[in-house]
Each structure stands twice: as C-alpha cells, then as structure tokens.
C-alpha positions as CSV (number, residue, x, y, z in Angstrom):
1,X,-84.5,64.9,-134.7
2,X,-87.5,66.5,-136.1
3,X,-89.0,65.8,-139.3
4,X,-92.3,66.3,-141.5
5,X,-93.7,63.6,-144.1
6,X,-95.0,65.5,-147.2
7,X,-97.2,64.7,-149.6
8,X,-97.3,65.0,-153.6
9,X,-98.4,68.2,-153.8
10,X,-95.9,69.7,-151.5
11,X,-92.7,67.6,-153.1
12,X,-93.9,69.5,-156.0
13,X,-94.4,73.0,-154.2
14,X,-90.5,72.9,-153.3
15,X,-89.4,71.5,-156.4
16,X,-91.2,73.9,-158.3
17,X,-89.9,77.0,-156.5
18,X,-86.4,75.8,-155.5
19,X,-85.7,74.6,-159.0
20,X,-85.7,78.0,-160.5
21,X,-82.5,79.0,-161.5
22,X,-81.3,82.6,-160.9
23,X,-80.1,84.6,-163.8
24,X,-76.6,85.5,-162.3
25,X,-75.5,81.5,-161.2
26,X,-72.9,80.3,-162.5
27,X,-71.9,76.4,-161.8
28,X,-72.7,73.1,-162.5
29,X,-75.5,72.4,-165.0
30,X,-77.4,69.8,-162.2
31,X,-77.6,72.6,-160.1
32,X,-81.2,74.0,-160.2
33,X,-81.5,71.8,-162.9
34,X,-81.9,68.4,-161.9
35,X,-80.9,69.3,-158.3
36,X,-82.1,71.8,-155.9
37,X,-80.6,73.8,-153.0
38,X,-81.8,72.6,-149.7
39,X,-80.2,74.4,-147.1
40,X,-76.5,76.0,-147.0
41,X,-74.0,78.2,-144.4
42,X,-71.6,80.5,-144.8
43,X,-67.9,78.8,-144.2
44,X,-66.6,81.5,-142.2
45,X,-70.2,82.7,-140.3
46,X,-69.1,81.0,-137.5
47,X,-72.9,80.1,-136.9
48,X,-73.3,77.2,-134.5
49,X,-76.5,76.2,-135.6
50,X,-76.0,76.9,-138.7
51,X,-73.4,74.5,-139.2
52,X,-75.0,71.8,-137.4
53,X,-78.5,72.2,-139.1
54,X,-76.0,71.1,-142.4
55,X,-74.1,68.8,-140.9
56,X,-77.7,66.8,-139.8
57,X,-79.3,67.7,-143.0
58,X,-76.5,66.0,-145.0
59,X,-76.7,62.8,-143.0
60,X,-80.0,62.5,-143.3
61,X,-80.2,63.0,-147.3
62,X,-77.3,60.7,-147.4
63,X,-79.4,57.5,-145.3
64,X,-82.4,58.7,-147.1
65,X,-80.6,58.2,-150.5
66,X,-78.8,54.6,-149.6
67,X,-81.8,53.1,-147.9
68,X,-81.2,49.3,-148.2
69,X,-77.6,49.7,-150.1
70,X,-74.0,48.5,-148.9
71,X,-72.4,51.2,-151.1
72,X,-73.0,55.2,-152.0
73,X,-73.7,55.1,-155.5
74,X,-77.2,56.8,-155.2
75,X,-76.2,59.6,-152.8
76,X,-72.8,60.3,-154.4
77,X,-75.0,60.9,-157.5
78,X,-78.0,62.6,-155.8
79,X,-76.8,64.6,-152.8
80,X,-74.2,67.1,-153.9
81,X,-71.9,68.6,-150.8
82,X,-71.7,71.9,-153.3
83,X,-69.4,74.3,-152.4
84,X,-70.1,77.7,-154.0
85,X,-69.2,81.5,-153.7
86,X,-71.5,84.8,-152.6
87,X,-71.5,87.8,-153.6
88,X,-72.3,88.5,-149.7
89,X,-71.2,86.0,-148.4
90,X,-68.0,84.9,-149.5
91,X,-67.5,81.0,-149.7
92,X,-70.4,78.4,-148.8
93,X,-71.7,75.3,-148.8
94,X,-74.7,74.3,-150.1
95,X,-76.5,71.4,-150.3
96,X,-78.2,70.2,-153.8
97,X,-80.6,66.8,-154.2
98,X,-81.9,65.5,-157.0
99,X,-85.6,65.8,-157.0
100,X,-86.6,63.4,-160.2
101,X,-85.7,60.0,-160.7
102,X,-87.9,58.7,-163.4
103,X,-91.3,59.6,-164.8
104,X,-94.3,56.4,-163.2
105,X,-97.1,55.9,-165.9
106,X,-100.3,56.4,-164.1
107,X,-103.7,55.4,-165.3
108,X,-106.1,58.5,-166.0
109,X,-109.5,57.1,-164.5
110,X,-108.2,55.7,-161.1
111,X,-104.9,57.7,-160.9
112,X,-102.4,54.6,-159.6
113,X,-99.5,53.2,-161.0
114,X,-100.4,50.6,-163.7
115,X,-98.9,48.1,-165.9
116,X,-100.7,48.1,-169.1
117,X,-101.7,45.9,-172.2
118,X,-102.1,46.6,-175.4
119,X,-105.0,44.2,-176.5
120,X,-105.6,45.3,-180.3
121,X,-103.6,47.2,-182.7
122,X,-105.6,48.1,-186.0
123,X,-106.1,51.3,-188.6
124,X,-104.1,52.9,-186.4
125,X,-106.6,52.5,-182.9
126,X,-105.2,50.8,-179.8
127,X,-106.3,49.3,-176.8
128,X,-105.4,49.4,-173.5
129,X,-106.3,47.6,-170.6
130,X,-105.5,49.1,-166.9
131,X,-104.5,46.2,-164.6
132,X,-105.8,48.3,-161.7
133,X,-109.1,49.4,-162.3
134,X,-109.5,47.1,-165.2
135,X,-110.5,50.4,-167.9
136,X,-110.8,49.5,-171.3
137,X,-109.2,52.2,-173.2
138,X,-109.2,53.4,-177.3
139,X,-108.3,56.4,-178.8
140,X,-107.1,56.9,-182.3
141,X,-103.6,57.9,-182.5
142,X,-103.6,58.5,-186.5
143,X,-106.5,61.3,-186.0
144,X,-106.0,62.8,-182.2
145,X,-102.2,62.1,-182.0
146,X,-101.0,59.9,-178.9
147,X,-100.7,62.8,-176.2
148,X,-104.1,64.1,-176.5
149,X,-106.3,61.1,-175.5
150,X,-103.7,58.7,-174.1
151,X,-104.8,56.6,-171.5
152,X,-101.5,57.2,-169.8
153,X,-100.3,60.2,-167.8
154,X,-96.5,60.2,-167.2
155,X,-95.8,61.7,-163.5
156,X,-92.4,62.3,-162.5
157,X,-91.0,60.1,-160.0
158,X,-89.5,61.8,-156.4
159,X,-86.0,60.9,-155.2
160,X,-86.6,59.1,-152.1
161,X,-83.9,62.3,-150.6
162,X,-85.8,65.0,-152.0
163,X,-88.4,63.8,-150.1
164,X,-86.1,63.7,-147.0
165,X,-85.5,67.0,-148.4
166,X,-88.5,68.3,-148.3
167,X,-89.3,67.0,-145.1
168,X,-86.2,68.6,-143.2
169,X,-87.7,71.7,-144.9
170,X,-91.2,71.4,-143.5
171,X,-89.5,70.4,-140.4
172,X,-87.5,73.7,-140.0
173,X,-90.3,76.1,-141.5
174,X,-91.8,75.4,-137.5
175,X,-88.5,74.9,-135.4
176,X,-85.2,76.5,-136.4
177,X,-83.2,73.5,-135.0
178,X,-83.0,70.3,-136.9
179,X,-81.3,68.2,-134.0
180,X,-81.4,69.8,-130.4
181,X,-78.6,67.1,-128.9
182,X,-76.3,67.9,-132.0
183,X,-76.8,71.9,-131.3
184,X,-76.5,71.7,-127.9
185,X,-73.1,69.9,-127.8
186,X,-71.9,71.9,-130.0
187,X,-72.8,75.1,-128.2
188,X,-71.0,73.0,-125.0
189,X,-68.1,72.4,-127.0
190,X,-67.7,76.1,-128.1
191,X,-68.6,77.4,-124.5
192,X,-65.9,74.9,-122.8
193,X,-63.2,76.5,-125.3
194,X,-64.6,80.4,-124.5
195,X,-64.3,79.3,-120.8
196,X,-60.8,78.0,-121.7
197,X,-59.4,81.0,-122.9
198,X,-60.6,83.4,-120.1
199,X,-59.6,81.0,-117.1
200,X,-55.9,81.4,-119.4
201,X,-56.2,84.8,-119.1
202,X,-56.8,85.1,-116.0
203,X,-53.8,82.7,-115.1
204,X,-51.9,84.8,-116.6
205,X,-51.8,87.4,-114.0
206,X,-50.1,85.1,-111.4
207,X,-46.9,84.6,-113.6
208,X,-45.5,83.0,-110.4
209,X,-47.6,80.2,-110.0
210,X,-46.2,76.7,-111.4
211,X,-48.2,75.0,-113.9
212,X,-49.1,72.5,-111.3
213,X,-50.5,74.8,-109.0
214,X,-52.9,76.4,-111.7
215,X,-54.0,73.5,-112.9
216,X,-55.4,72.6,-109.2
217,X,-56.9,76.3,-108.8
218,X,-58.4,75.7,-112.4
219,X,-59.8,71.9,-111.5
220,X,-61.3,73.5,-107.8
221,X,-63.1,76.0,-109.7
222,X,-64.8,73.7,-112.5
223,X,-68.2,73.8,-110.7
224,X,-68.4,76.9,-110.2
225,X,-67.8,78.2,-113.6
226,X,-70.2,76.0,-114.9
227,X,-72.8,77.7,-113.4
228,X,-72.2,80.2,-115.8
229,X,-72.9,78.3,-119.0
230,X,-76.0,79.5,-120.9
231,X,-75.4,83.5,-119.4
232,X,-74.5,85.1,-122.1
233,X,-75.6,85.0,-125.6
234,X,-74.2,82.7,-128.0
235,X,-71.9,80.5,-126.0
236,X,-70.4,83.6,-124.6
237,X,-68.3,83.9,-121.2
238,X,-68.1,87.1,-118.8
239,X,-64.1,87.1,-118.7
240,X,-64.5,89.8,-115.3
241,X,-66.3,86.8,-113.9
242,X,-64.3,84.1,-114.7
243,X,-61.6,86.4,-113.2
244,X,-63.4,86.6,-109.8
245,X,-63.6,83.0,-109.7
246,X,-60.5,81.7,-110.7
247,X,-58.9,84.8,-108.2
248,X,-61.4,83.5,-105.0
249,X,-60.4,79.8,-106.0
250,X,-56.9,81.0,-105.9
251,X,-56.7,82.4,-102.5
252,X,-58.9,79.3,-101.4
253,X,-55.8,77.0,-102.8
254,X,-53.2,79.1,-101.0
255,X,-55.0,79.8,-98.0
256,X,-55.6,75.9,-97.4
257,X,-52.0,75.0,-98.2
258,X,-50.9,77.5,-95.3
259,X,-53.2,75.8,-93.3
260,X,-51.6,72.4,-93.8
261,X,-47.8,73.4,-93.4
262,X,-48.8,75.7,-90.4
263,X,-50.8,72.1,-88.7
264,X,-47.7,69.9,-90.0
265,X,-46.7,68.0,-87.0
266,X,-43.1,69.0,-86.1
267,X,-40.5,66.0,-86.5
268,X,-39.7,65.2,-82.9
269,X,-42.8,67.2,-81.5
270,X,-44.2,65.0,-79.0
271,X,-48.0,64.8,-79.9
272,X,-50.6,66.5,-77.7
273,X,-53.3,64.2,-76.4
C-alpha cells in the first residue's frame, strides 16, 4: 500500500481545484460542495485496476474517517460511496470526502492554534492575550470593525480523510497502483476464470470423454498452463494454446491408461521371475 503525507498547502491545492463544481452536474448539494470527488470507475469498464484502486481507496478513507471509533458515524457522514451517471460513460461510482470539518482560530504573530483571553473590554477596545506566544493584542472594533485588525485568523480545519484523500492522490500521481497484492489477485482471479473457459472449450471437442476423465486431463495439465499466466495482455489466455495443452495432456492420460491395462497381470497368469 502506498501512500504520501501532505502538507497544508497541498490539502488546500486539491481542495481548491477538486471542489469546483462543473456547470452541467446535477446531484446532491455536498457534492463539490462540502465534498470532493477523489477517484471513481466506470461500473461496466471492466477495468481491473480500476476497480481495485476504488475498492482500496474506500477502505482507506473509511479507517482514516473512524480512527479511534467503535461505530461509522464519521465516515457514513464524510465518505460518500456516490453513484452517478456519464455522459460517456454510462453509470459510475465515485467517491466524495468531506474536506472541512470546522474553522481552528490561529494566532496572527506565531501562526498556532491558540486559546485566547479577553483581558479588558472598554470604549469599544479589547484585549487579547495569545496563550502561545504570550502577544498582547488591541485593536478598536468601533473604528476598524473586528475583521480588519483581529488578532484571530480563522483557518479551516481538514477532515482527517481528506487528508487520506489527498494522500492516495499524491500517492497515485507517481504509481498508478494503490495496492499491488489487491491488483495482482485480482488479475489471478480473472486469469484463472479466462483459463477456465478455454480449457471448457477445448473439452468440448472430446464429447466422449466422461466428466471424470476430463477432470483428470484438466488437473495433469495445471502446471503447465500456468506457465502461461502473464502472456497476454490484460489477464488474457491464448485459447490455440490452451488447446495444445489440454490435447497433449489428453493423449498423455490415454496413452498411460493403455499402458496399465496392457501390463495388468492376467488372473491366473503365473508371474515371470
């Protein structure tokens, strides 16, 4: 599983450009509102690592959301399994988080979080006293207004799975796989089923063997025909190949089971020493 820690500035990259909404969408109002698309697949792509870059994606916004929790309150609310319709595309899924929790009052001279109190209230000034750095502030709220020389600076807080978010994102900006053991047993899974289907049609041109026998021609050929995983190009199978096998093994099979009833000791032979 690969993964990138991001800082401030790029939470705020992503949000900032993943949070604009395009003209034509149509949808829920937390979508590129409060909540952001992070990655998505077409349903019916049939794109293996598409489909487990989601998958992993949405497990680990999911953790990242209900860190230290029994229940799924915070995920249910801030990882949305959206699914959504393309013009292209047809239907897809698409993953929204919620970037912002809540705004954190900062302190303007040394920039960390900080508790504040007001020491004096009079005429209209107030102080304000940093607990971090100690600063001493005053401004005049009747004459400058609050915003313009408050001590305060409101910035807004991250989701702890938009940063996950933005992570995965960083992650798969230099590798296109999210999790390699996910992807790869998937692409096992879909090349066992490809192999499947072409060791059935090859069967299917010995209509007179039992279903006992090919399943023993099928088994003796196992090793063989898995040298030919990773050949062809997206979990493909050569079927002319798979056909030469399974034919080979076949003769193999018969071949040895004349051998055995030919050798069969004759009841009442007298053995040969």
């Amino acid at each position: 599983m690969i993964s990138y820690l991001c800082d401030d500035d790029t939470l705020r990259e992503y949000a900032d450009k993943l949070l604009e909404r395009p003209t034509n969408f149509g949808g829920d109002d937390r979508y590129y509102r409060t909540h952001a698309p992070v990655i998505g697949k077409a349903d019916q792509a049939d794109d293996l690592l598409a489909e487990s870059n989601y998958d992993s994606a949405l497990d680990l916004l999911r953790a990242a959301a209900d860190e230290g929790r029994n229940d799924t309150e915070v995920s249910d609310e801030h990882v949305l399994d959206a699914g959504i319709r393309h013009w292209g595309w047809g239907q897809c899924s698409q993953i929204f988080v919620q970037v912002y929790a809540d705004d954190v009052m900062l302190c303007r001279k040394c920039d960390s979080i900080a508790d504040w109190a007001v020491s004096r209230k009079k005429h209209g000034r107030r102080r304000f006293l940093c607990a971090s750095c100690k600063s001493d502030w005053e401004w005049d709220t009747e004459q400058y207004g609050l915003p313009a020389l408050a001590p305060i600076k409101y910035l807004p807080k991250f989701t702890a799975a938009w940063r996950e978010a933005c992570s995965i994102l960083s992650a798969l900006e230099v590798y296109a796989v999210l999790d390699e053991s996910d992807y790869s047993e998937r692409e096992w899974e879909r090349w066992q089923v490809n192999v499947n289907e072409a060791l059935e049609r090859a069967q299917r041109e010995y209509e007179h063997d039992t279903e006992a026998e090919s399943a023993e021609i099928a088994d003796s050929c196992h090793d063989e025909l898995g040298e030919l995983y990773g050949h062809e190009p997206d979990c493909g199978i050569d079927w002319q190949r798979v056909e030469d096998v399974y034919r080979q093994a076949r003769e193999d099979y018969f071949t040895q089971l004349a051998n055995e009833h030919l050798n069969a000791p004759i009841a009442g032979q007298l053995a040969l020493i």
